[in-house]
C-alpha beads as a LAMMPS data file, in Angstrom:
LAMMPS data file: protein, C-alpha beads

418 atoms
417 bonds

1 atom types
1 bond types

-500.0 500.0 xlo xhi
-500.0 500.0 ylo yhi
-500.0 500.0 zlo zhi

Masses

1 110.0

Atoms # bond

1 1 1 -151.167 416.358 460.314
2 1 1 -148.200 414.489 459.138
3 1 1 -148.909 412.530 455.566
4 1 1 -146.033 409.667 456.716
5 1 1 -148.977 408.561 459.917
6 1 1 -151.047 407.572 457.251
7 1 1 -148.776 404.781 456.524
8 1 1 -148.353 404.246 460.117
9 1 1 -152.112 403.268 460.559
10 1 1 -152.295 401.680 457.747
11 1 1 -149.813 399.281 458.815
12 1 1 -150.914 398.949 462.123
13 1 1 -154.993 397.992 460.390
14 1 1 -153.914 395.614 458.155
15 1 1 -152.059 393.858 460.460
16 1 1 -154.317 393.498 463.155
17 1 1 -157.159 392.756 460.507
18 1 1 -155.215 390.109 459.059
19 1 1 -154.261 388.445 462.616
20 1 1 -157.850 388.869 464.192
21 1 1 -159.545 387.653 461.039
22 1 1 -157.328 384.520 460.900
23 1 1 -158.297 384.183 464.573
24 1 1 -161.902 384.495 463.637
25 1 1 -161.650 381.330 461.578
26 1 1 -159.592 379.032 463.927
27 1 1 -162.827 379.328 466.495
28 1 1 -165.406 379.156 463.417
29 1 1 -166.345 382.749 462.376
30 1 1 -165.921 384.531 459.231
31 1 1 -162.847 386.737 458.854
32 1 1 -165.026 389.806 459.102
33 1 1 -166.258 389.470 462.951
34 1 1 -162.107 389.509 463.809
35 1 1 -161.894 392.903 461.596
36 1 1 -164.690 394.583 463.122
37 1 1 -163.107 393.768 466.485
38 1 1 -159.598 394.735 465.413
39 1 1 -160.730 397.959 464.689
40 1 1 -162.220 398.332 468.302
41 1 1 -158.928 397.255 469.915
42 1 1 -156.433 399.739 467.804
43 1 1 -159.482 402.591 468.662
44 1 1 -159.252 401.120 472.252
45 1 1 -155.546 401.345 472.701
46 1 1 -155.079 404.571 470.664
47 1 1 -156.778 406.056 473.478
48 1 1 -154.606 404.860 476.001
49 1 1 -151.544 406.530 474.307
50 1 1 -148.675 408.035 476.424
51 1 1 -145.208 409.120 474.957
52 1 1 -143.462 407.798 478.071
53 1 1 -144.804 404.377 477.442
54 1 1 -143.139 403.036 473.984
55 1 1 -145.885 399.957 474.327
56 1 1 -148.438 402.278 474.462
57 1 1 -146.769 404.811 472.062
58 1 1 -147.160 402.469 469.808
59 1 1 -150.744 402.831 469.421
60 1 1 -151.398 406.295 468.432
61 1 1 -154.536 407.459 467.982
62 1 1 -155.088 408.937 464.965
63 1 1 -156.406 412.596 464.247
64 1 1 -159.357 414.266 463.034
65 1 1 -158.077 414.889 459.635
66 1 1 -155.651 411.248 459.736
67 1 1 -159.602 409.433 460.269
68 1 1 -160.981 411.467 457.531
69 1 1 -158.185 409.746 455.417
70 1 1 -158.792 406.164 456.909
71 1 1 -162.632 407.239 456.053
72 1 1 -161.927 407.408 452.017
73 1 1 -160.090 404.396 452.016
74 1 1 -162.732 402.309 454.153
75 1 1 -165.110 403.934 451.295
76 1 1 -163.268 402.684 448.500
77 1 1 -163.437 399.506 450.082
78 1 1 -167.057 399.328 450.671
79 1 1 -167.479 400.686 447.257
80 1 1 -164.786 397.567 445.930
81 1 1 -167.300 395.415 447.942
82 1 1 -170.398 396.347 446.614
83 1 1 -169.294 396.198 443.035
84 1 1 -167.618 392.604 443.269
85 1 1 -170.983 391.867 444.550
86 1 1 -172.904 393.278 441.485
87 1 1 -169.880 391.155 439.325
88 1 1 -171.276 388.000 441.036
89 1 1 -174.439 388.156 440.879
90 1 1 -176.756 386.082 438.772
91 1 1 -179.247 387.936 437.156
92 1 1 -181.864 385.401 436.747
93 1 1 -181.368 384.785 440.268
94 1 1 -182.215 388.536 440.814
95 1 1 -184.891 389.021 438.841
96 1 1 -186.424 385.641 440.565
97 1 1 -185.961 387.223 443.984
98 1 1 -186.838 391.126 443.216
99 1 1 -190.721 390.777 444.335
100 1 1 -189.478 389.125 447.722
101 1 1 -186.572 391.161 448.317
102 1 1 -188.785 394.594 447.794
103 1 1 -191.347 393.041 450.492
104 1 1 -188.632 392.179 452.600
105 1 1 -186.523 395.458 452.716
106 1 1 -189.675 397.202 453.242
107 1 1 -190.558 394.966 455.941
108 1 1 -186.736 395.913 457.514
109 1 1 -187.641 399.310 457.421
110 1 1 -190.889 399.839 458.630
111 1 1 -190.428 396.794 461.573
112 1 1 -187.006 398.090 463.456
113 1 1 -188.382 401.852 462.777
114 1 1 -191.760 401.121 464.526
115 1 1 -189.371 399.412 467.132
116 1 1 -187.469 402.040 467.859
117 1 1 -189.894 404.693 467.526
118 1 1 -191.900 402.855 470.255
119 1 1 -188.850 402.227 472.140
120 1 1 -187.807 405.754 472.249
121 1 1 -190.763 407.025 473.643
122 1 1 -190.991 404.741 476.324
123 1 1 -187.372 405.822 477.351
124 1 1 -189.188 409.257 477.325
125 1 1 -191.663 408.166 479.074
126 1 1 -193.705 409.832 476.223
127 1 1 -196.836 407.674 476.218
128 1 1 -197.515 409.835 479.507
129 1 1 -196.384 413.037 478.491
130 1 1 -197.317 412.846 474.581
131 1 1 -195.733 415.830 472.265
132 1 1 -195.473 416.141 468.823
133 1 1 -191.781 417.303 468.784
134 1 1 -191.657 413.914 471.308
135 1 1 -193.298 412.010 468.183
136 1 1 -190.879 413.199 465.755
137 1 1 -187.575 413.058 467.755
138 1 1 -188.602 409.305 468.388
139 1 1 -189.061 408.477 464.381
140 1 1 -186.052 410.231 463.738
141 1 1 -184.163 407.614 466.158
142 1 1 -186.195 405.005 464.560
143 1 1 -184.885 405.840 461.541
144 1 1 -181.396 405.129 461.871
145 1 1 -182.628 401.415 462.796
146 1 1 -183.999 401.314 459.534
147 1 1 -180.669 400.727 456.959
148 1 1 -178.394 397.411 456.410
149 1 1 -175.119 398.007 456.234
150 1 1 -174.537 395.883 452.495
151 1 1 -170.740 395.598 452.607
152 1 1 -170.583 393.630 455.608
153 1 1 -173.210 391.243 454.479
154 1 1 -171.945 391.313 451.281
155 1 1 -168.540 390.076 452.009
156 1 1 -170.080 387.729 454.722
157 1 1 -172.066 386.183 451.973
158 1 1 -169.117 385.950 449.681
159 1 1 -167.039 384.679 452.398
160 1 1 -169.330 381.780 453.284
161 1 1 -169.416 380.965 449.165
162 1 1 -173.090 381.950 449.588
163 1 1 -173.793 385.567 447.568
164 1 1 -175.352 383.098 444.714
165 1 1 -178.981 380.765 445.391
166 1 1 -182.019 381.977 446.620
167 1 1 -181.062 382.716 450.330
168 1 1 -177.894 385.058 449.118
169 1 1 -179.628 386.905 446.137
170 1 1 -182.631 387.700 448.505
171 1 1 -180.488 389.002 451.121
172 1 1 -178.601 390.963 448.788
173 1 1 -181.199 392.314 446.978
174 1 1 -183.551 393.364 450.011
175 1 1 -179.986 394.762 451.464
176 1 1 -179.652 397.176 448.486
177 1 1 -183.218 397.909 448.878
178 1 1 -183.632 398.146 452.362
179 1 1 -180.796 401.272 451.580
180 1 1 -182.707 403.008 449.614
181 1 1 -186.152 402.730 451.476
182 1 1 -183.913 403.695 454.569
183 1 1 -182.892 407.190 452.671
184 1 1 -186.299 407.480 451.609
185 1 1 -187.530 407.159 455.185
186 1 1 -185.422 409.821 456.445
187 1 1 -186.026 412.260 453.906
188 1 1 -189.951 411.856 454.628
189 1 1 -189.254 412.450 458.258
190 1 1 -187.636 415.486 457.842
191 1 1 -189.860 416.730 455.168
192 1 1 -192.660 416.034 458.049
193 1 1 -190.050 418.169 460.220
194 1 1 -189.585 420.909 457.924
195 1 1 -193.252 420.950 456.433
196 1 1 -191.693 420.167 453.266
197 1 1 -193.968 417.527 451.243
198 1 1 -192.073 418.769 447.681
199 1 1 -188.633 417.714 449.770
200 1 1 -190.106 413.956 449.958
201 1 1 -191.261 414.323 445.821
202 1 1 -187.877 415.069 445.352
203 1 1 -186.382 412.637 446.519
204 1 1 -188.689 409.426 445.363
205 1 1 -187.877 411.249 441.975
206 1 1 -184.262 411.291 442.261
207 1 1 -184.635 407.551 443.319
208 1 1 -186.200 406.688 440.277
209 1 1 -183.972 408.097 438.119
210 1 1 -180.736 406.882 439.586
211 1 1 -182.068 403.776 438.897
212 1 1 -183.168 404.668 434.897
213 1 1 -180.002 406.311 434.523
214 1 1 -178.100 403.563 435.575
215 1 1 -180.358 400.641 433.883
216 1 1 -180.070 403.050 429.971
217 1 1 -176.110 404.570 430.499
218 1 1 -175.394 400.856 431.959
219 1 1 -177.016 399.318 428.991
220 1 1 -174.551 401.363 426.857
221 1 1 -171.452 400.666 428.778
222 1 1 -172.378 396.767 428.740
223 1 1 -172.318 396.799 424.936
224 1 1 -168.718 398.465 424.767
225 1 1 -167.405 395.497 427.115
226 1 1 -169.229 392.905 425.380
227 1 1 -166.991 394.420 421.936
228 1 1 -163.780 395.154 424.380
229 1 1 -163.725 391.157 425.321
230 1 1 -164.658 390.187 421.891
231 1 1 -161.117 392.332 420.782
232 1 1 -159.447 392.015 423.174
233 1 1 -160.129 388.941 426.008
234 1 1 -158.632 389.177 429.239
235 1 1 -156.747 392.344 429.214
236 1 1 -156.121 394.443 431.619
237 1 1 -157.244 397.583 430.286
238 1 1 -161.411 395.683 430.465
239 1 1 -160.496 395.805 434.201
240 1 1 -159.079 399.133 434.226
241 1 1 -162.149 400.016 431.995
242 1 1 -164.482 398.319 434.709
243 1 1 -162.750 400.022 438.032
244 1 1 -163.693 403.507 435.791
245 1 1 -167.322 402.326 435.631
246 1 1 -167.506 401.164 439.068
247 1 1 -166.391 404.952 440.466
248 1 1 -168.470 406.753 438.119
249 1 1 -171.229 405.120 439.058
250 1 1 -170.657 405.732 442.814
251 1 1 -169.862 409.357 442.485
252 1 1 -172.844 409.760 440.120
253 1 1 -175.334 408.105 442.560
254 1 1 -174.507 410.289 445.474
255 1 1 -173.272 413.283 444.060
256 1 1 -176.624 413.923 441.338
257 1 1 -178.923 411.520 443.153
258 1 1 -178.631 411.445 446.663
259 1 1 -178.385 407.729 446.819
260 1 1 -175.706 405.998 448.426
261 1 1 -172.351 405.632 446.511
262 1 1 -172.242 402.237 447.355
263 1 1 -175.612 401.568 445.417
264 1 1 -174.300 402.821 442.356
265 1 1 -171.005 401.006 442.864
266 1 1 -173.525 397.643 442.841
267 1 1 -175.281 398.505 439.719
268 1 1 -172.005 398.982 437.778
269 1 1 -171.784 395.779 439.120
270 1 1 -174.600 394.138 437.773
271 1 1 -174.605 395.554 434.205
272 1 1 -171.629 394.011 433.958
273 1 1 -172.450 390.886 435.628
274 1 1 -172.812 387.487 433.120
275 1 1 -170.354 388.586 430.445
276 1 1 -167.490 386.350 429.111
277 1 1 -164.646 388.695 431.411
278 1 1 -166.935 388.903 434.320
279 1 1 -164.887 386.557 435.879
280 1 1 -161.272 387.894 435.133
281 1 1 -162.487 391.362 436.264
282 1 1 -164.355 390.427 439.353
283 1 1 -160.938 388.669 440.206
284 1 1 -159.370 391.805 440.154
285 1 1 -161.706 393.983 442.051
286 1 1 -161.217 391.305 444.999
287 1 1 -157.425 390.947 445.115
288 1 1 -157.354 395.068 444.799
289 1 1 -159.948 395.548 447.641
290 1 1 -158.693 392.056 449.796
291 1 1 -155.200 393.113 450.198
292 1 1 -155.511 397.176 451.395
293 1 1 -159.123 398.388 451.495
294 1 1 -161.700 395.952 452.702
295 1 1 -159.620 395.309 455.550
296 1 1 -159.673 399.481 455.977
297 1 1 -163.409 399.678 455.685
298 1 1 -164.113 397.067 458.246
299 1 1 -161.506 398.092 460.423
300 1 1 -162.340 401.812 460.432
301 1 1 -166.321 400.921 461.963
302 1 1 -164.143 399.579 465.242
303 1 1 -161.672 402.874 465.371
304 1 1 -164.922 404.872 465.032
305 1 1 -166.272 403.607 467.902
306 1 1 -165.832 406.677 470.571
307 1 1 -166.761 405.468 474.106
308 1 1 -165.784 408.642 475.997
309 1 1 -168.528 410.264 478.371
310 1 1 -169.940 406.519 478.322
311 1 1 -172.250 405.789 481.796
312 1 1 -174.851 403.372 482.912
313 1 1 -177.335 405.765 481.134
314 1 1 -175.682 405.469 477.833
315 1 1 -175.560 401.665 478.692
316 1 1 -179.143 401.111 479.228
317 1 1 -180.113 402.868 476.032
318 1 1 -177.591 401.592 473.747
319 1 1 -178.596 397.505 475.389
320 1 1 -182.328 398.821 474.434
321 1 1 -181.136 400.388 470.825
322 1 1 -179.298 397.386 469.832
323 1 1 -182.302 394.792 471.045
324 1 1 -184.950 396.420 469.017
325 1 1 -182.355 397.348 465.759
326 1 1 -181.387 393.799 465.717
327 1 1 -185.509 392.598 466.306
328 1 1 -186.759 394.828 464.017
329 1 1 -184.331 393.055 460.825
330 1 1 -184.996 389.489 462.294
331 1 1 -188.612 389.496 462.827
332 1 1 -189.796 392.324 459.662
333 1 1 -187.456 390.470 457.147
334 1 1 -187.888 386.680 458.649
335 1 1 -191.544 386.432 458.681
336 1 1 -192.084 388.008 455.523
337 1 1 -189.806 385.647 453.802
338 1 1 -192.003 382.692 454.513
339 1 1 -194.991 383.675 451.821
340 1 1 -192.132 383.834 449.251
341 1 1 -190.937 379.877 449.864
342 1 1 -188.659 379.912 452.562
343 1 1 -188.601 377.580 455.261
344 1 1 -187.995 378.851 458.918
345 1 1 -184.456 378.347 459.027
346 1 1 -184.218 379.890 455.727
347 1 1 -186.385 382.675 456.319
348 1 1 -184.143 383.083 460.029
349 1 1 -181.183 383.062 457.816
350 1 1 -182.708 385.908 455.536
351 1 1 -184.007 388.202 459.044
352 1 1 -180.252 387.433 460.429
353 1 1 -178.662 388.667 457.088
354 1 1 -179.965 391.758 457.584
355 1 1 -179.136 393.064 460.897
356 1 1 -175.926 394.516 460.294
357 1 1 -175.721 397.979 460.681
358 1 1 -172.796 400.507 459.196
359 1 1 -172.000 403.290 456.863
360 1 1 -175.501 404.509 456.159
361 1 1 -176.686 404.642 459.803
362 1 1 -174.346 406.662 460.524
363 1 1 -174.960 408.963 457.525
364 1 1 -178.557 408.730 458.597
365 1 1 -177.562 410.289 461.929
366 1 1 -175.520 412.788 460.511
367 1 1 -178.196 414.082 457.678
368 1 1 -180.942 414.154 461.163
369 1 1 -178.562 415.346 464.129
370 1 1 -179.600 418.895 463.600
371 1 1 -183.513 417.788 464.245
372 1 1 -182.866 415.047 466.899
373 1 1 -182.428 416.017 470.598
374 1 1 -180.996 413.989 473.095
375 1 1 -182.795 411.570 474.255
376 1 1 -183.373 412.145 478.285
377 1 1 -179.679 413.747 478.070
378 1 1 -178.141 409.970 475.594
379 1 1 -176.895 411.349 472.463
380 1 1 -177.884 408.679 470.457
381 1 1 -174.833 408.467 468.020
382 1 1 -173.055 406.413 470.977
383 1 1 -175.904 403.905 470.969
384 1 1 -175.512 404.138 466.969
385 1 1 -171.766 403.372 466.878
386 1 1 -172.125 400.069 469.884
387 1 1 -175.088 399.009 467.520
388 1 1 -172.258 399.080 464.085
389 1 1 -170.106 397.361 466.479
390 1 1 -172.238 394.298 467.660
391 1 1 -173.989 393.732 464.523
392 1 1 -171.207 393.886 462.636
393 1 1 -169.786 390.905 464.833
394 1 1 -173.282 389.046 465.332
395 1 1 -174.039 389.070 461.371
396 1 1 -171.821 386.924 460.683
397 1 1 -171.210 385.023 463.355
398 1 1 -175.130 383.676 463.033
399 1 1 -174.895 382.983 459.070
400 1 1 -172.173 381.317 459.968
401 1 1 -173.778 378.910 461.896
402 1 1 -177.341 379.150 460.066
403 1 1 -175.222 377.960 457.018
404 1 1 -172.787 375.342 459.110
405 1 1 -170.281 374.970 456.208
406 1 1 -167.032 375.899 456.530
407 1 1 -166.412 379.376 454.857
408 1 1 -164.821 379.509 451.288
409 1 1 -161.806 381.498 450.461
410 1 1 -162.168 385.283 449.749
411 1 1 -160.180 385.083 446.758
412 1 1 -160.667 381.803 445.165
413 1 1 -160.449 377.961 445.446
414 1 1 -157.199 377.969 444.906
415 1 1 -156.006 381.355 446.273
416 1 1 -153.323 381.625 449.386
417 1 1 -155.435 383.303 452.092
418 1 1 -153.297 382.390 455.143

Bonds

1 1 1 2
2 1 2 3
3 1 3 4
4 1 4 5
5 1 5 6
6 1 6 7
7 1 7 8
8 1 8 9
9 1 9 10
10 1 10 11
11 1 11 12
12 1 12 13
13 1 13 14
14 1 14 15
15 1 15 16
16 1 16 17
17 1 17 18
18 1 18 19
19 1 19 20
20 1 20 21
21 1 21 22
22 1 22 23
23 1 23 24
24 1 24 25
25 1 25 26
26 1 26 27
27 1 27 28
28 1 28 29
29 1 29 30
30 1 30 31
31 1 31 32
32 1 32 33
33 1 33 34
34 1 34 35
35 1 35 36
36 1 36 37
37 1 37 38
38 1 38 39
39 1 39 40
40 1 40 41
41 1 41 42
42 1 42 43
43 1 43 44
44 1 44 45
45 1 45 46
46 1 46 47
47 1 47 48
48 1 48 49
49 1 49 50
50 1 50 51
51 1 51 52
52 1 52 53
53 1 53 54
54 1 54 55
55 1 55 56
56 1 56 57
57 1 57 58
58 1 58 59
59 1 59 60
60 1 60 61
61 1 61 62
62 1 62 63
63 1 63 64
64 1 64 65
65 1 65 66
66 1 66 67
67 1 67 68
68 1 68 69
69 1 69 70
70 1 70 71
71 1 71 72
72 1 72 73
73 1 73 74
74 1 74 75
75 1 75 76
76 1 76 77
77 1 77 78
78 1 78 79
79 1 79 80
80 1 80 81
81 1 81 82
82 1 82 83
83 1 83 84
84 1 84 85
85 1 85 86
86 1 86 87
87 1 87 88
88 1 88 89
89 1 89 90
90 1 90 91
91 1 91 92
92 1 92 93
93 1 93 94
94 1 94 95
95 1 95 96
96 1 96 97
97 1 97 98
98 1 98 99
99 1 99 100
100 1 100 101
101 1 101 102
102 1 102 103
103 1 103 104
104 1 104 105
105 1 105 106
106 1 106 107
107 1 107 108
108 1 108 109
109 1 109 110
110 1 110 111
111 1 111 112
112 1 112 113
113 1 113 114
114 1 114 115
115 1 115 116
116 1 116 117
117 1 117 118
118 1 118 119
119 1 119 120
120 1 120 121
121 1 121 122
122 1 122 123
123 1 123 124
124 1 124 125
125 1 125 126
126 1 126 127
127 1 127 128
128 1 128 129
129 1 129 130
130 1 130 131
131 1 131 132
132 1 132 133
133 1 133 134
134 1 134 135
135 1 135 136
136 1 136 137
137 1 137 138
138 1 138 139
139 1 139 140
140 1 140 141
141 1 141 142
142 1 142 143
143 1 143 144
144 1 144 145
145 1 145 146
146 1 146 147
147 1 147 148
148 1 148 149
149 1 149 150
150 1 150 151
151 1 151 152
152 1 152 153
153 1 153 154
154 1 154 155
155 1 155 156
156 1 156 157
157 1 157 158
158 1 158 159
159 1 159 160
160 1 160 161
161 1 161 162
162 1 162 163
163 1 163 164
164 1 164 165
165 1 165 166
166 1 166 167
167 1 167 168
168 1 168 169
169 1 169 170
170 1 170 171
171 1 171 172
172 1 172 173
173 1 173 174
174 1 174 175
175 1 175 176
176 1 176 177
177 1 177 178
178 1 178 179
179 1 179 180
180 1 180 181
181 1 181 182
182 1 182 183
183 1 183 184
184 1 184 185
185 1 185 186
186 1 186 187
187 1 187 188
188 1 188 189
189 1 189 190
190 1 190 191
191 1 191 192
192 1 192 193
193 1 193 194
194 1 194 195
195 1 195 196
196 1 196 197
197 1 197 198
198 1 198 199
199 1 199 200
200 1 200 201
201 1 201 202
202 1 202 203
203 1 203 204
204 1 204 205
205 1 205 206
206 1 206 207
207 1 207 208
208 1 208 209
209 1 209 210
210 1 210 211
211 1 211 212
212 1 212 213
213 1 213 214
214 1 214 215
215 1 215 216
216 1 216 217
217 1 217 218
218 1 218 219
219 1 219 220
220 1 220 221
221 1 221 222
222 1 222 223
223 1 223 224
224 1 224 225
225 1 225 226
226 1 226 227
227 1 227 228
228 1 228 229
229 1 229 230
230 1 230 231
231 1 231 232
232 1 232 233
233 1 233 234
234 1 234 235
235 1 235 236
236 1 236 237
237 1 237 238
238 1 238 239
239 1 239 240
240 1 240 241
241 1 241 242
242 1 242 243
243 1 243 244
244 1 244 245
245 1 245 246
246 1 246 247
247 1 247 248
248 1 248 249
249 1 249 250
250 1 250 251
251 1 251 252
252 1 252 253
253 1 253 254
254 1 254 255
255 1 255 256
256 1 256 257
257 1 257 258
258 1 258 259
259 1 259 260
260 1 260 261
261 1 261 262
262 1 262 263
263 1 263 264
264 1 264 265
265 1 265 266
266 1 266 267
267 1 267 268
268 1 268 269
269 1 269 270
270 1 270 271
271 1 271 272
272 1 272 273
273 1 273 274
274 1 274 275
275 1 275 276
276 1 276 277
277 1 277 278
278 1 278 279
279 1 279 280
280 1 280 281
281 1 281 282
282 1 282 283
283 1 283 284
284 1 284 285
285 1 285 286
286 1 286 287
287 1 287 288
288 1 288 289
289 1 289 290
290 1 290 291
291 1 291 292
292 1 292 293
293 1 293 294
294 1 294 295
295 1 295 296
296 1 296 297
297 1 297 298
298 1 298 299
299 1 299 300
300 1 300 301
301 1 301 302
302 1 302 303
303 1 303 304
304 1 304 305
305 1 305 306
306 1 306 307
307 1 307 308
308 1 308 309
309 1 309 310
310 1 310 311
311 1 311 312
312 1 312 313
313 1 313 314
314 1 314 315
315 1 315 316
316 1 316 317
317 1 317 318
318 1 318 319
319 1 319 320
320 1 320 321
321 1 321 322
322 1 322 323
323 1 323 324
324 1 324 325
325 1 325 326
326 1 326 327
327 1 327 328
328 1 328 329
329 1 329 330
330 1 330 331
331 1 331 332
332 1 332 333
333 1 333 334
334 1 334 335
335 1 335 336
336 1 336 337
337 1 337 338
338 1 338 339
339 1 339 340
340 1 340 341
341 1 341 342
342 1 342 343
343 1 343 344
344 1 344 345
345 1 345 346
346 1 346 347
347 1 347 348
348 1 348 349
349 1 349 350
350 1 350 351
351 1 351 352
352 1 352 353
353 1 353 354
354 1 354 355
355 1 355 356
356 1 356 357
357 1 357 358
358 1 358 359
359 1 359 360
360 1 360 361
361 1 361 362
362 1 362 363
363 1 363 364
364 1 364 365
365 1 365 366
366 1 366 367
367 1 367 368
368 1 368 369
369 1 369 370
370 1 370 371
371 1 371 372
372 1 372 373
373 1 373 374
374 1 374 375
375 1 375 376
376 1 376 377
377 1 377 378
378 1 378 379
379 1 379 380
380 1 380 381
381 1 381 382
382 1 382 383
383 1 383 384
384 1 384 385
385 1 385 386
386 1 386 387
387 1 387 388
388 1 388 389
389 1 389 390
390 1 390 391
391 1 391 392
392 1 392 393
393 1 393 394
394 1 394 395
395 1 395 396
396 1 396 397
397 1 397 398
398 1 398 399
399 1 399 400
400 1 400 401
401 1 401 402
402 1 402 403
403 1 403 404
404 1 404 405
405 1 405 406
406 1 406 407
407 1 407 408
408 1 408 409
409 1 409 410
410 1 410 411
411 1 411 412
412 1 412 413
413 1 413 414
414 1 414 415
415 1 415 416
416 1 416 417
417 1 417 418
């Protein structure tokens, strides 16, 4: 591997981010939906690479170890995402919606799992030939339905000048949730697999105290910023300070509790949320992820996407995958938003939030692979990656449209964004 390539593709993403996403809002969407689908084309044309062809020389497709560099950089972006997110949010907001947004995340687990659990089997035909290993290779697949990818409805949200008010702070908050629930979820399947129950204790108790440590140490690090601004307001070492926080907090989550890095990234966010810098900070964390990362993170899902091998088998799957995935969020989460207040376009507006899939379904496949066998010779990781894809285009293309506003800048009111 060559280090100077790196700066290669990272010229090549950002530029085709920038241009797609612009392109996105000229015909109405959000910038995201042209990222996602800059990322497919660069993956698309890497493939098609020849050295006697300078056009198509031009896209090289990067390497094994090159994508494992594009990977931390689309992490720090997600992470950047998360914790902007966390900076925004209004706490009174969130503790208003945190009853709903349990009920709802649960409801977006358990509803595309059942889905796709159900959907499995039939593509097994194993209603007619019923197994227990049949069973359980059909949850596990049901299972990686069962996450939302956060970052892309995050900055979707943010994009639209809609992460604050009921309808954002739900979504957000079931999103986070539904993240947890969907690590949860696989861990119980494979402690079923393994005939582990202490496995599934484990993890529920990790959960728990991700969460305490994060809500006591947070506490902590809150008071030290609220006596940093008092000393010294709007300097850059509070931001510097906060970018520390944000990191530890991610590495902590995943590397002593299991939970996603991105989660802990979101409650730096919050215990810092509301304070007199909150503002000049968060300001920070979105020109630093805007200009490089983000557009890294988003792009990467597209340049993951590996359609080699791909037949009508494949096809008929992934169409069948993607259906119940994108069901499963829209139907669990809709219709049990409408006890908690929300109309029906509100509560299709929370179910549509939640359908986009990324990071963590992937990770879900990866932690289950081992267990999960083919299904009637379909690797599911190819319906997986078309299921990123699409939702990550559909997302927020229907908020878009459930909202009908036009979309805010990413920066700020007054920030240059073309």
């Amino acid at each position: 591997m060559e280090l100077v390539n790196i700066f290669y593709y990272l010229a090549i993403i950002l530029i085709f981010s920038k241009s797609f996403g612009l392109l996105s809002r000229k015909i109405g969407l959000p910038q995201v939906a042209g990222m996602v689908v800059a990322g497919v084309l660069v993956g698309l044309l890497g493939n098609l690479h020849r050295d006697d062809n300078f056009f198509l020389w031009f896209f090289m497709k990067p390497t094994g170890e090159e994508m494992d560099i594009l990977h931390v950089f689309s992490q720090i972006g997600v992470v950047l995402i998360l914790f902007s997110s966390g900076l925004e949010t209004n706490l009174g907001d969130l503790k208003k919606s945190g009853f709903a947004a349990t009920m709802i995340a649960l409801a977006g687990v358990v509803t595309p799992m059942l889905l796709g659990t159900l959907g499995c089997l039939a593509y097994m035909n194993g209603f007619s030939e019923w197994g227990e290993d049949k069973l359980l290779n059909s949850i596990f697949v049901g299972t990686i339905l069962a996450a939302t990818s956060v970052g892309i409805t995050a900055e979707t949200l943010k994009e639209l000048g809609k992460l604050n008010g009921k309808i954002g702070q739900t979504i957000m908050s079931a999103a986070i949730i539904d993240d947890v629930l969907g690590i949860i979820a696989l861990s119980i399947v494979t402690g079923i697999r393994g005939g582990g129950a202490s496995q599934i204790w484990i993890t529920l108790l990790k959960v728990f105290s991700f969460f305490a440590f994060s809500i006591g140490f947070g506490i902590l690090l809150r008071l030290y910023f609220k006596w940093e601004e008092r000393k010294f307001p709007h300097k850059r070492r509070t931001s510097i300070f906060a970018f520390g926080m944000c990191f530890l907090f991610a590495f902590c989550a995943e590397k002593f509790f299991d939970v996603a890095s991105i989660t802990g990234a979101y409650m730096a966010g919050i215990m810092l949320s509301g304070l007199d810098d909150t503002k000049f900070v968060d300001r920070k964390v979105v020109v630093s992820g805007y200009m490089i990362f983000s557009p890294i993170f988003f792009s990467y899902i597209g340049i993951s996407a590996d359609f080699s091998g791909f037949n009508l088998s494949y096809l008929l799957f992934a169409i069948t995958f993607i259906v119940l995935g994108i069901l499963g969020k829209i139907i669990g989460c809709g219709l049990t938003s409408m006890p908690f207040g929300f109309n029906f376009k509100e509560s299709a507006t929370v179910g549509c939030g939640m359908i986009a899939r990324g990071e963590v379904a992937l990770a879900v496949y990866a932690a289950g692979k081992s267990l999960i066998a083919p299904v009637n010779g379909v690797d599911p990781l190819v319906a997986t990656i078309i299921l990123i894809v699409f939702s990550s285009i559909l997302c927020p293309s229907l908020l878009k449209l459930l909202f009908k506003e036009k979309p805010t800048e990413l920066l700020s009111p007054q920030a240059d964004n073309k």
